[in-house]
N, C-alpha and C positions, 0 to 999 in steps of 0.2 A: 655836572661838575659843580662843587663846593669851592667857590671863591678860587676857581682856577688851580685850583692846586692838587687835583685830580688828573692820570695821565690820562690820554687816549688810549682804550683798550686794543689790543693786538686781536689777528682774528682767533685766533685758540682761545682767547677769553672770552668771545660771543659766541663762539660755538661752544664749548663748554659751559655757560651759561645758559641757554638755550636747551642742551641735552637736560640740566637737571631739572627742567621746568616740563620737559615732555616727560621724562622718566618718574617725575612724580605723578601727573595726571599719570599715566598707565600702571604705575603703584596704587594711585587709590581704587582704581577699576578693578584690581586684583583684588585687594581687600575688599571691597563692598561685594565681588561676587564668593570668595573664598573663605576669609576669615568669619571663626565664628563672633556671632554679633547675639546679646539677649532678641533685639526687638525681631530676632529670624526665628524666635522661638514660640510656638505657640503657647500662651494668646494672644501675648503682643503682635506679633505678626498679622491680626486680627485687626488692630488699631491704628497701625504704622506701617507705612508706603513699605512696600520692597523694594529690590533691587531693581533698577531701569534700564533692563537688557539693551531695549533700543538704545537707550542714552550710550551706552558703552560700547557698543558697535558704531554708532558714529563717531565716538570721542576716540575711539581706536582707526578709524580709517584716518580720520584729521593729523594722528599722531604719525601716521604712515605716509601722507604729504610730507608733515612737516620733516622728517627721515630724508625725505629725497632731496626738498631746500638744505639740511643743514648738510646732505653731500653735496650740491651744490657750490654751499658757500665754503666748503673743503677746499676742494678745486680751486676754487677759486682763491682761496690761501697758501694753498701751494709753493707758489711760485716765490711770493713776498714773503714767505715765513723766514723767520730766525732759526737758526742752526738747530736750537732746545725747542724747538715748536716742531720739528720733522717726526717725531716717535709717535706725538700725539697725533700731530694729523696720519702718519701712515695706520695707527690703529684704528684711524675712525671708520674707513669704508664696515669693515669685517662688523665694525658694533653696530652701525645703523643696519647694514641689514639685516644682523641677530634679534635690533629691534623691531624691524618690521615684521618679521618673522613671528615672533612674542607679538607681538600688535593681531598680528592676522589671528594667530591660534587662540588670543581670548577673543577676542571679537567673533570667533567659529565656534567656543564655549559660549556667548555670550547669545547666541541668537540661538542655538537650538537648547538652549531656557527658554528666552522667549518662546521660542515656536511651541513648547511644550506648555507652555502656560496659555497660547491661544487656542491651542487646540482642546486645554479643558475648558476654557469659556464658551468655546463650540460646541454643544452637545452632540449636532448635527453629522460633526466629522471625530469619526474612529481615532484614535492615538493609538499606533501601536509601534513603541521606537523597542529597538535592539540595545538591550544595555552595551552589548561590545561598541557601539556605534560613539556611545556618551565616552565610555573607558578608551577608545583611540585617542576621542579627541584631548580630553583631558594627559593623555599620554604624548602626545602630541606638543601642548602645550606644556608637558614639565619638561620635554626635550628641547626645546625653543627656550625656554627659558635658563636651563643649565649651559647653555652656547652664550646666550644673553649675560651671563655672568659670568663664564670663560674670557668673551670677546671684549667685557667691563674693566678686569683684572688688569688686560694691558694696553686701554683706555685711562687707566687710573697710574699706572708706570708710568704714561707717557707724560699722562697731567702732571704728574712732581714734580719731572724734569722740566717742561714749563714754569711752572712756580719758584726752583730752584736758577732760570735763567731770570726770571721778569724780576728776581731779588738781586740775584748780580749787576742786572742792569741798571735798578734803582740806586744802588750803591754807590 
């Protein structure tokens, strides 16, 4: 609070606050495994770290706790919400777990990289993966992901109508 004259947030404001701080960290996990980047380009790729599959399968299970606290703290706003708060919390079940969902399936892209990256450090053990295997999951994950931005659409109605209440109120 700035000299008191800052309200108390409503819970739709910390749970929506909260979402856009998960939903970036698993944006940038997309990107660092997805987007094209020069230094993924040989030679640089030579010079400069890759992608940290581990890193991203942990930072994706983390995001998938934090999915179940911020249904949690749903519920538990529930009850206290304001009238203009009901659209966004009734969308929120449907989005976290479209998130979880998006969460699992790169974290299931994200480790059989890895695993295919340990298994060329191993000379010792054979690699021999099925491309259909890469191509589900990746298929997998665009379908988790088009729900994920389905289930956002009317997460993002709902937040309006919050914002268009939290201004009436201020008024």
């Amino acid at each position: 609070m700035e000299n008191g004259t800052e309200k108390t947030k409503i819970p739709s404001q910390i749970i929506f606050e909260n979402l856009k701080e998960l939903l970036r960290a698993k944006n940038t996990a997309h990107e660092s495994m997805f987007k094209f980047h020069w230094k993924k380009m040989w030679p640089f790729c030579l010079i400069w770290p890759q992608v940290d599959h581990e890193r991203i399968v942990r930072l994706m299970s983390e995001i998938r706790k934090n999915a179940i606290i911020q249904k949690n703290l749903m519920l538990q706003a529930v009850p206290i919400a304001k009238d203009f708060e009901k659209d966004f919390l009734n969308a929120l079940p449907a989005y976290l777990d479209a998130l979880d969902k998006s969460c699992e399936c790169l974290s299931n892209a994200a480790q059989w990289k890895q695993d295919m990256l340990e298994k060329k450090l191993h000379h010792d053990v054979k690699m021999i993966r099925d491309v259909s295997e890469w191509s589900k999951i990746l298929k997998d994950y665009e379908t988790a992901q088009g729900n994920l931005v389905r289930a956002g659409a009317f997460v993002q109605v709902g937040w309006g109508k919050v914002v268009q209440g939290i201004t009436k109120d201020s008024v």
